[in-house]
C-alpha positions in Angstrom: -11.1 -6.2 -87.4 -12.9 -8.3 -90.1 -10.4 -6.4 -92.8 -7.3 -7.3 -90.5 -8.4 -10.9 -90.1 -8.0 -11.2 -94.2 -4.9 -9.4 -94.3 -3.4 -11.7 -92.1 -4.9 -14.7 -93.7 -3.7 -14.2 -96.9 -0.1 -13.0 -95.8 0.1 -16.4 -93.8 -1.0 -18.0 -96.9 1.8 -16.2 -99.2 4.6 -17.1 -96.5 3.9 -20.8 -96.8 3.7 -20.6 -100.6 7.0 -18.8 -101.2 8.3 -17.2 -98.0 7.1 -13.7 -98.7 7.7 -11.3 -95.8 5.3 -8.6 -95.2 6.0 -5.9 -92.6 3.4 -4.9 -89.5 2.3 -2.2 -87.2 5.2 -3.1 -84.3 1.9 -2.1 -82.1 0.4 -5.1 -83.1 2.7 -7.5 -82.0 0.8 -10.3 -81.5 0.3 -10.6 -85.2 3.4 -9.6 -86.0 5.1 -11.9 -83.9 2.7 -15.3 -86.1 3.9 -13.6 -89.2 7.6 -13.9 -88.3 7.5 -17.0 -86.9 5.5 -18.5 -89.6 8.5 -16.7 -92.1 11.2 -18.5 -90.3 10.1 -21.9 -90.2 9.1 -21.1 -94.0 13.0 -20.5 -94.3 14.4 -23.1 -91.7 12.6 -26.0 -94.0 13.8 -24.9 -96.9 17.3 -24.4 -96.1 17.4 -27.4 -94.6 15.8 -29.1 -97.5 18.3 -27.6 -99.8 21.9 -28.1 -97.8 21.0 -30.9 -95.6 23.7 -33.1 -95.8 21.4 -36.1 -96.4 17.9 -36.3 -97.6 15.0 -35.4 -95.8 11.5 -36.8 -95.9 9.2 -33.3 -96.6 6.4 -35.0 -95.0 7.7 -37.0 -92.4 10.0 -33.7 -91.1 6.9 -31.2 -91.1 4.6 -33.7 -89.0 7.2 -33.9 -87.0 7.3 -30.6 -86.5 3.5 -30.2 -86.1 3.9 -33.0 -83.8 6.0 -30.8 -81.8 3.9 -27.9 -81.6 1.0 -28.9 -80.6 2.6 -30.9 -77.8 2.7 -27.6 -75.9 -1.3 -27.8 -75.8 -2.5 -31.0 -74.3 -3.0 -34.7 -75.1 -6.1 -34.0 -77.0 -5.4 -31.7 -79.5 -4.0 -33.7 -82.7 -3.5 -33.4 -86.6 -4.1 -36.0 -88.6 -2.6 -36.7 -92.3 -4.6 -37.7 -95.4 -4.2 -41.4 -94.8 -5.5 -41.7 -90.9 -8.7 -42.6 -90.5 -8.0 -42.7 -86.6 -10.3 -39.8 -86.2 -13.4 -40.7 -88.4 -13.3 -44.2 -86.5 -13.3 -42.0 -83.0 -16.2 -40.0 -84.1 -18.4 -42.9 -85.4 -17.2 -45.7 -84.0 -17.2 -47.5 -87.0 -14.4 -49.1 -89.5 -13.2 -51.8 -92.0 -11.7 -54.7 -90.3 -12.1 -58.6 -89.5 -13.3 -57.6 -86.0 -10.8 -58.8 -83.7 -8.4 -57.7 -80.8 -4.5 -57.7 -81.7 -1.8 -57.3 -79.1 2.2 -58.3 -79.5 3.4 -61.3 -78.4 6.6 -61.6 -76.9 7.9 -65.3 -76.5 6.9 -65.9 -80.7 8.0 -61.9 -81.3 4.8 -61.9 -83.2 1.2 -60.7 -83.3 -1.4 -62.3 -82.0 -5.3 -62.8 -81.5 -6.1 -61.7 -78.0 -10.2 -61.6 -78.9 -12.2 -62.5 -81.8 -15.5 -60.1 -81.4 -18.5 -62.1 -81.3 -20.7 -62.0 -85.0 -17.7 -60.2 -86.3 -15.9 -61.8 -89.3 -12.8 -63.3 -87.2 -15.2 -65.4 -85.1 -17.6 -66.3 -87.7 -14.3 -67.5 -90.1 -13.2 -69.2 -86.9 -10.0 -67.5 -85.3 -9.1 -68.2 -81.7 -7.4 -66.3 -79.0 -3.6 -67.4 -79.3 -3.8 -67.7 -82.9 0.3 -66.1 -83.9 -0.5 -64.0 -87.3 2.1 -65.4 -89.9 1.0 -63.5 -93.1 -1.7 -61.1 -94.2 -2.6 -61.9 -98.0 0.7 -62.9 -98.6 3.1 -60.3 -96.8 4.9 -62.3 -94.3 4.2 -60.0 -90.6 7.9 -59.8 -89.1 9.1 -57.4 -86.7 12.3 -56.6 -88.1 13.6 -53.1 -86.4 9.4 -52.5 -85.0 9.1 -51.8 -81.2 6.2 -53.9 -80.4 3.6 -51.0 -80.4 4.5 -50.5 -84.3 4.9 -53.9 -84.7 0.7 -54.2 -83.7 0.3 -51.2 -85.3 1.8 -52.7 -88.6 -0.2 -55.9 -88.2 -3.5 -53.7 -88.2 -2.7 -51.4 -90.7 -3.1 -54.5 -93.1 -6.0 -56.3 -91.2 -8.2 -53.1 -91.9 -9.7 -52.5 -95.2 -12.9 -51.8 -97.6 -15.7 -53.6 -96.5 -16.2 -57.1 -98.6 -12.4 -57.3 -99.4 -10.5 -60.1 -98.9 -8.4 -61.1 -96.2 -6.0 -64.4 -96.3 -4.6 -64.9 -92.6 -1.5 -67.6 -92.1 -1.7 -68.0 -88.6 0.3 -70.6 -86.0 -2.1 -72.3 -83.5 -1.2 -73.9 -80.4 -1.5 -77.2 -79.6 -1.8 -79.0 -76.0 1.7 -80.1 -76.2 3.2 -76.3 -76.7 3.8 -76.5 -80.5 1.6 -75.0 -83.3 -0.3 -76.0 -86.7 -0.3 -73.3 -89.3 -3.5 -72.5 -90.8 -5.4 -70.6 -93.2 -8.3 -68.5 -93.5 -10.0 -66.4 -95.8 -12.1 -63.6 -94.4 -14.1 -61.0 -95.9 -13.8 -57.8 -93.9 -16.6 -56.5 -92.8 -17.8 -52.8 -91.3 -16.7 -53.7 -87.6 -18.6 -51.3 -84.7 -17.6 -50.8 -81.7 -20.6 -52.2 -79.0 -21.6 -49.5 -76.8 -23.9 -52.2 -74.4 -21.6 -55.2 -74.0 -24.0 -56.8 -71.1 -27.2 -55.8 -69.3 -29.4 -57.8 -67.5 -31.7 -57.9 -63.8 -29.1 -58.3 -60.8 -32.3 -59.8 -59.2 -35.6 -59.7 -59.4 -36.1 -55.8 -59.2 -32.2 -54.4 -59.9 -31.4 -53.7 -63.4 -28.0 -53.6 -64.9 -26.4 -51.9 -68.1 -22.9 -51.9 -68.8 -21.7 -48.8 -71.2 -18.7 -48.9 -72.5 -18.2 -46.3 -74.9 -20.1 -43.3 -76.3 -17.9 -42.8 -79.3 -20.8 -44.7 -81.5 -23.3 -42.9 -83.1 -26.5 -44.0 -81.8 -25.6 -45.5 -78.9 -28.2 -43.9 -76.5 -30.6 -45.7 -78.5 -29.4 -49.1 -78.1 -29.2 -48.2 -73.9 -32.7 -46.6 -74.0 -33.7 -50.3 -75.7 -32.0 -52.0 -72.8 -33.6 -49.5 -70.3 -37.1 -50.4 -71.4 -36.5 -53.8 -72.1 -35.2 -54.0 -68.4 -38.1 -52.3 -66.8 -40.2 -54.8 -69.0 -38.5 -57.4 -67.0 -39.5 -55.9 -63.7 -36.6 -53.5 -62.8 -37.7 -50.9 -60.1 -34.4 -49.3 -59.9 -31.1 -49.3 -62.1 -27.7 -49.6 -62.2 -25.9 -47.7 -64.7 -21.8 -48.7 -65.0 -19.9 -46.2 -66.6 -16.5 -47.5 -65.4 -13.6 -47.5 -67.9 -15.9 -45.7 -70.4 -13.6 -42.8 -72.0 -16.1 -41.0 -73.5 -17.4 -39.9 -76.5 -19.8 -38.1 -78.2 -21.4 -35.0 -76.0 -24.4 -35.4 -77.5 -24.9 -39.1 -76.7 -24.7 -39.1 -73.2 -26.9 -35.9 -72.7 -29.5 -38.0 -74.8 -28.9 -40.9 -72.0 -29.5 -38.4 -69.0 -32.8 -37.3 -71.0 -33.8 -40.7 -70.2 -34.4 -39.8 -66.8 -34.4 -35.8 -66.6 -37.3 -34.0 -67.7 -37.6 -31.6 -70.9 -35.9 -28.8 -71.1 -33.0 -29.5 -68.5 -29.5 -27.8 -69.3 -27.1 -30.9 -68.5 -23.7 -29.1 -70.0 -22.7 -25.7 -71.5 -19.5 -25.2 -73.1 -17.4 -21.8 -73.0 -14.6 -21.2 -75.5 -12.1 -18.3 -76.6 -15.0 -17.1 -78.5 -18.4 -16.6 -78.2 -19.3 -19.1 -81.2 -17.9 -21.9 -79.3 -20.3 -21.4 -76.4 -23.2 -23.5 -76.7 -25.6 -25.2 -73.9 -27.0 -28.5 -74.5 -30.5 -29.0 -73.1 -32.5 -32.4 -72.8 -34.6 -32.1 -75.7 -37.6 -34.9 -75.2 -40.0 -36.6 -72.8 -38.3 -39.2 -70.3 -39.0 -42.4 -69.9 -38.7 -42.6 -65.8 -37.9 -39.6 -63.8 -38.7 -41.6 -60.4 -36.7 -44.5 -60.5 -33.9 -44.8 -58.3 -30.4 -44.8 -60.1 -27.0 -45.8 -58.6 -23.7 -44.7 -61.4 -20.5 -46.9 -60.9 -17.5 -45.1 -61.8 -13.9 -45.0 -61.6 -10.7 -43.4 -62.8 -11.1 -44.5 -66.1 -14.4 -42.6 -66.3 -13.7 -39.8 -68.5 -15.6 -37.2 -70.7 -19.1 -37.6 -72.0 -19.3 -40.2 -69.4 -18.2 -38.1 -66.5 -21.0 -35.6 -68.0 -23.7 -38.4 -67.9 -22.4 -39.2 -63.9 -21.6 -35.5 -63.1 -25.2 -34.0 -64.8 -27.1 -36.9 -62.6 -25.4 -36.3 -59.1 -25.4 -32.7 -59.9 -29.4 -33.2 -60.5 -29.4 -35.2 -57.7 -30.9 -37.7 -59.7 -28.3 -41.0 -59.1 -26.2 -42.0 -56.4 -22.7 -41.9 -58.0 -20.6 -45.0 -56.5 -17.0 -45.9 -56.7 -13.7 -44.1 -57.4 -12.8 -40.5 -58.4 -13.2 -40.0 -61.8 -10.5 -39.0 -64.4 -11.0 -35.2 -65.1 -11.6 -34.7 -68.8 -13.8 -31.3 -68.9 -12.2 -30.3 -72.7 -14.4 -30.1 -75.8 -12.4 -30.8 -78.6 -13.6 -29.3 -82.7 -13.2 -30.7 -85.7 -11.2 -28.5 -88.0 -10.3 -29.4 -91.9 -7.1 -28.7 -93.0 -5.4 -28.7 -96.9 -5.3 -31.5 -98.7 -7.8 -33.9 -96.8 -5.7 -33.2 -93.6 -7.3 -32.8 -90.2 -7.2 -31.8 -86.6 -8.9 -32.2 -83.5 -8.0 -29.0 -81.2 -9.3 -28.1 -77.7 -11.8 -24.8 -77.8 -13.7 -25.1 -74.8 -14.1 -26.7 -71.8 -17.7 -27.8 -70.1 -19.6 -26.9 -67.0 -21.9 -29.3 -66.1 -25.5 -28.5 -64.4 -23.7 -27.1 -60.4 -21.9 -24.8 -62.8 -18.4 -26.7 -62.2 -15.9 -28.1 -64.8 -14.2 -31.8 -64.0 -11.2 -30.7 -65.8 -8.2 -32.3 -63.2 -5.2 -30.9 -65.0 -4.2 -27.1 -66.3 -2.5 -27.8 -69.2 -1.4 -24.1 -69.3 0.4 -23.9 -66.1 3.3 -26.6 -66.3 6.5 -26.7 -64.4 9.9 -25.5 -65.2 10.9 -28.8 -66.3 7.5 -29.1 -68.7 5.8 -31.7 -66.6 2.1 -30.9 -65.0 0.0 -31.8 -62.3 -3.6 -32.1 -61.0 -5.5 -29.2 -59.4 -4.8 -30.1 -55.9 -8.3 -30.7 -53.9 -6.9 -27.0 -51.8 -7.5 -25.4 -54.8 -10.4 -26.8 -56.0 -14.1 -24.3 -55.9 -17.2 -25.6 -53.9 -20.4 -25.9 -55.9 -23.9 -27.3 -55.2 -26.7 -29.7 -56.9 -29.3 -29.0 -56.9 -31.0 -29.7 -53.3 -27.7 -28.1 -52.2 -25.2 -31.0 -51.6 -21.5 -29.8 -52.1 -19.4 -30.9 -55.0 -16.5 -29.5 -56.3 -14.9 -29.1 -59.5 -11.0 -29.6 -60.5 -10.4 -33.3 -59.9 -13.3 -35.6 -61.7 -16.6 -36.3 -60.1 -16.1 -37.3 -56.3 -18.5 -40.7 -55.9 -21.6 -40.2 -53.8 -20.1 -43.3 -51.7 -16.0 -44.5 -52.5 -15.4 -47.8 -52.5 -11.6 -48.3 -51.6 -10.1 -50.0 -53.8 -7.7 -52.8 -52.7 -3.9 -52.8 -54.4 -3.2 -54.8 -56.9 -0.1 -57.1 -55.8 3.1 -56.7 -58.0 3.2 -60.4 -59.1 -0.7 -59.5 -60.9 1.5 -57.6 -63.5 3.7 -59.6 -64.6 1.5 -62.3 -64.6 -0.6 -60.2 -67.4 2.6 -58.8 -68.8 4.4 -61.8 -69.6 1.1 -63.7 -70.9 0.9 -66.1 -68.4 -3.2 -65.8 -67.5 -3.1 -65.7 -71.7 -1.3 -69.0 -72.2 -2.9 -70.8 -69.9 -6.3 -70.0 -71.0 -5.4 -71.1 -74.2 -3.9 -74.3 -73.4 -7.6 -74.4 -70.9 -9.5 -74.0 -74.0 -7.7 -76.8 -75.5 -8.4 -79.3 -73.0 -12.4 -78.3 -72.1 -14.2 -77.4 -75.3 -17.4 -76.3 -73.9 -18.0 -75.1 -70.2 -20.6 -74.2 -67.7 -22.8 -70.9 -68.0 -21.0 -68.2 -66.9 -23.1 -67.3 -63.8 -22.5 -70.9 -62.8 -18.7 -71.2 -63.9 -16.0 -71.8 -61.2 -12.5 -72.3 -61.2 -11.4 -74.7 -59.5 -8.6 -75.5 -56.8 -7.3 -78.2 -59.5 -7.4 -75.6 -62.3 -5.7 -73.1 -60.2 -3.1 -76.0 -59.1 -3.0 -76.8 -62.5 -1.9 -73.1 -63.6 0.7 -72.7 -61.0 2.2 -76.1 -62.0 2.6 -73.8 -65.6 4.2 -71.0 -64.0 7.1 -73.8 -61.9 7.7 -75.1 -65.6 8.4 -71.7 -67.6 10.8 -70.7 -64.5 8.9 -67.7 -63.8 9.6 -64.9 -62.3 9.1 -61.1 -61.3 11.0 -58.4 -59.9 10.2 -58.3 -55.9 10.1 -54.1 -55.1 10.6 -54.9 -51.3 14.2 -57.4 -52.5 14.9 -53.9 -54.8 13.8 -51.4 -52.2 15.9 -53.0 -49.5 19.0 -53.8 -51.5 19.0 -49.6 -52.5 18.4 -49.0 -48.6 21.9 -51.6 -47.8 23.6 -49.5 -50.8 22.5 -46.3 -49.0 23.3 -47.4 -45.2 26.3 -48.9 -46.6 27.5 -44.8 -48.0 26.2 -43.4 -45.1 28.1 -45.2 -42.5 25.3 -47.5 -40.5 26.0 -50.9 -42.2 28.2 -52.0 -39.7 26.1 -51.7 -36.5 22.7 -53.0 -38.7 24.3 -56.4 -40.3 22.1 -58.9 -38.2 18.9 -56.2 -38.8 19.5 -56.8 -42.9 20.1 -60.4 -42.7 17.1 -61.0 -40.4 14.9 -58.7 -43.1 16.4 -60.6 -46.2 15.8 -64.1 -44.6 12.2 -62.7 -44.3 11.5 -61.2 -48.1 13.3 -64.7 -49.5 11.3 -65.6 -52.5 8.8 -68.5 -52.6 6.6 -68.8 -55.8 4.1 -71.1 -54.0 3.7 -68.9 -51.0 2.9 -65.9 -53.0 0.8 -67.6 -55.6 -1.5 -68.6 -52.9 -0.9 -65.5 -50.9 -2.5 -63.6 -53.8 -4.7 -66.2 -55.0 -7.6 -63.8 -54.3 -6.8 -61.1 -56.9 -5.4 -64.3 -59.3 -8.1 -66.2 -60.1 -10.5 -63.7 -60.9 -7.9 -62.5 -64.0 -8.0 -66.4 -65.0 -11.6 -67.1 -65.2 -12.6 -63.7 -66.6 -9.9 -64.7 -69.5 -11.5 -68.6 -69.7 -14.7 -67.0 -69.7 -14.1 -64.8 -72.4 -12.9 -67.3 -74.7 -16.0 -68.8 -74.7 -18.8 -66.3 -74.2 -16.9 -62.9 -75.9 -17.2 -59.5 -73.9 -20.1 -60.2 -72.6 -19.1 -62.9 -70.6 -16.5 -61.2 -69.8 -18.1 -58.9 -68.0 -21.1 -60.7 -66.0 -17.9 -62.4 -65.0 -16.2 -59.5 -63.3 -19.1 -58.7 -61.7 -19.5 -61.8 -59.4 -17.1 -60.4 -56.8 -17.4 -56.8 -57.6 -17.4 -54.3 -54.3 -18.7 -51.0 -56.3 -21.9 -53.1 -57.3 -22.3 -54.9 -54.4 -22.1 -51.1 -52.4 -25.0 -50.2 -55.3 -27.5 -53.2 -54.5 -27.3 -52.3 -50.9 -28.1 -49.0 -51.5 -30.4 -49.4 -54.2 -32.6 -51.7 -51.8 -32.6 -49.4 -48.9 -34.8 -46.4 -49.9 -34.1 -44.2 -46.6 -30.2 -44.8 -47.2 -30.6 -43.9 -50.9 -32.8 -40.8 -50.3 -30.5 -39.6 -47.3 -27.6 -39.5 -49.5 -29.2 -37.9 -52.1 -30.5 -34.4 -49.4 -28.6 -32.2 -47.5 -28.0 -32.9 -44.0 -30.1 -30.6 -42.0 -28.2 -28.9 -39.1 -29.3 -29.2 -35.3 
């Protein structure tokens, strides 16, 4: 088989060089059939190269095709060309930058700063949120025929860069009365790294809190074992880890964090591949620093990967209470594989099992519909497993919370509030008027600030597409078709006096799920990510569900031990 394997390699390698066709076995059609297929696309590019009516980009035409291809895999699996560094930045978390947030702006049709990172070199040269990008060492930053997502992609392209090169940034700033100043700065990029522990701190006097937010960064269990101890320093007899919008990262990484409280020698994941060298099983490999004390694990649906591996591994261990929403279902492993010239790809070649024996993965990328779309593994046909004390779990879907918090829906106007920059703009015209303001655990905004914001939205005219005024004008257009319109007149007038549209009404209708967005956004203006977050959690229900628990031993301990039977 070993003799075969080199046969075929170097045949593949003659077909792409010159299109060389070498005849197989019919019986082994598998390998026959990659040989032909590989010899037609040889001969489809070059014809196509040769009579083409127009000229062809070689490059941009294969990638395309590549592209292609390996959309018939999954999401994860991707090549990436000489020039992208998008994949050594995923794996270390690390590149060359100024340090700031970019997103596109549409009333200016221009980039802008959304979030200088604190002691990164946008923040230290002084760059605000709302700052328009004009030019980038000279090369004026226009959309021209960009959609918005190359248009940011553009802009970043030429913000990144060699560490201790420099960067020249014309920007537009607002002023209070709507208009801007252009200014100038000159910035020295800088190796920018993603923080892994925005925020921890004591929730009270025995309740420790860490906030991880990624475990794409190379030594980032360090920096939350630091935290850990330093909290337990502090008096912390039980802990809150919040995992919630982490998308993972590095495998490794978060079985070093579970070490933390596991003892030596644990197997918290094994992955199973194609082929037997992709099989591995990853074991705690040091002493822990506290296997007694009690852990509650906030996730949600944007909890994916390594950190639904850190969650599942604990509630499969039942070492941690897991609290919150359904998690997203990422049980893939994805390999790093070199390709010619300094090309790469990531590619899916195993999935993981974490310690019940069950694997997260929500979606079977293999089985799609006749139309190409696919679906999550219903919960029917999901598998029963058990932790270790023998409390049931299953695999298919994500990890199931010890205790769901619902989740309260999020009211139409909140997204186009956000989408048309409206919470942005008038934080920045907030900033403006208030250069300094409280501590965030003692900030507040006020019933004048919030006055003061809808008084904004009355002046820009805005508005938002209602779904009950579109839902009910298709239901007229249908009971007009079907016949019923005639008899259900006074019915539709009564329901559209009803839905009639009143800004002021809804604003404080929804006031609720508002104001948190603004002072999370005035807050971060001021005190960075981290603010940002102790922010968010001054009303939040998942942590407030974890505190309870946390401080009720008998509750916590119940739900971690099978219910005995009478």
């Amino acid at each position: 088989m070993k003799r075969n394997g080199k046969v075929i390699s170097i045949c593949v390698g003659m077909l792409l060089l010159g299109g060389i066709f070498f005849g197989f076995n019919k019986t082994d059609d598998r390998n026959f059939q990659i040989v032909k297929s590989l010899d037609v696309f040889n001969s489809v590019f070059k014809e196509l190269d040769m009579f083409y009516v127009d000229s062809i980009d070689p490059k941009e035409i294969v990638e395309y095709g590549i592209r292609a291809m390996l959309a018939k895999t999954d999401p994860y699996t991707e090549y990436y060309p000489e020039e992208d560094n998008t994949l050594k930045e995923m794996t270390t978390g690390k590149f060359g930058g100024i340090g700031s947030v970019i997103r596109y702006y549409s009333p200016r049709k221009r980039v802008a700063i959304i979030e200088p990172s604190e002691g990164h070199p946008a923040a230290e040269a002084g760059l605000r949120a709302g700052d328009i990008i004009l030019e980038i060492n000279g090369k004026e930053m226009l959309q021209e025929n960009r959609t918005p997502n190359e248009m940011t992609s553009y802009v970043s392209d030429h913000l990144r860069g060699e560490p201790g090169t420099l960067c020249v940034i014309k920007v537009d700033r607002p002023t209070s009365d709507s208009t801007y100043v252009p200014m100038e700065f000159k910035i020295t990029r800088g190796t920018i790294r993603t923080n892994p522990v925005p925020y921890y701190g004591m929730l009270n006097d025995s309740i420790g809190f860490i906030y991880i937010s990624t475990f794409s960064v190379e030594g980032c269990s360090k920096e939350i074992k630091r935290a850990f101890i330093e909290l337990k320093q502090q008096g912390a007899t039980s802990m809150v880890l919040d995992v919630r919008s982490n998308g993972g990262g590095l495998l490794s990484e978060a079985v070093n964090v579970v070490n933390f409280f596991v003892p030596k020698g644990k197997e918290i994941v094994k992955t199973k591949g194609k082929f037997k060298q992709m099989d591995h099983a990853y074991r705690t490999t040091n002493e822990p620093i506290d296997v007694e004390i009690p852990l509650a694990v906030l996730v949600d649906g944007g909890t994916a990967s390594a950190a639904e591996i850190l969650s599942g591994s604990l509630q499969d261990l039942d070492r941690a209470v897991v609290i919150g929403n359904r998690t997203y279902g990422k049980g893939l492993v994805q390999t790093l594989r070199n390709l010619p010239y300094n090309s790469s790809m990531k590619i899916t070649t195993a999935k993981y099992y974490i310690p019940s024996g069950r694997c997260v993965q929500a979606i079977d990328y293999s089985k799609r519909n006749a139309d190409g779309s696919i679906a999550r593994t219903p919960d029917s046909l999901t598998t029963v497993f058990h932790t270790a004390a023998g409390r049931e779990v299953r695999d298919g879907g994500g990890i199931r919370p010890d205790i769901e918090v619902k989740m309260d829906k999020t009211p139409n106007i909140l997204f186009y509030l956000v989408n048309d920059d409206m919470i942005f703009d008038y934080a920045t015209q907030y900033v403006i008027k208030h250069p300094t303001i409280a501590k965030v655990e003692d900030f507040q905004l006020t019933d004048a600030d919030y006055a003061d914001f809808k008084n904004m939205l009355k002046k820009r005219d805005f508005s938002y597409d209602r779904q009950s005024e579109a839902m009910l004008k298709k239901l007229k257009e249908m009971a007009e078709f079907e016949g019923y319109m005639e008899n259900a007149k006074e019915e539709f007038a009564a329901l559209e006096k009803k839905l009639q549209h009143n800004l002021d009404l809804e604003l404080d209708r929804f006031a609720k799920d508002i104001k948190p967005l603004i002072a999370e956004e005035i807050v971060k203006r001021y005190y960075f990510e981290k603010g940002a977050v102790q922010e968010t959690l001054k009303d939040d229900a998942d942590l407030k569900k974890a505190i309870e628990v946390l401080q009720q031993p008998e509750e916590y301990n119940k739900v971690l031990t099978v219910a005995v039977k009478e």
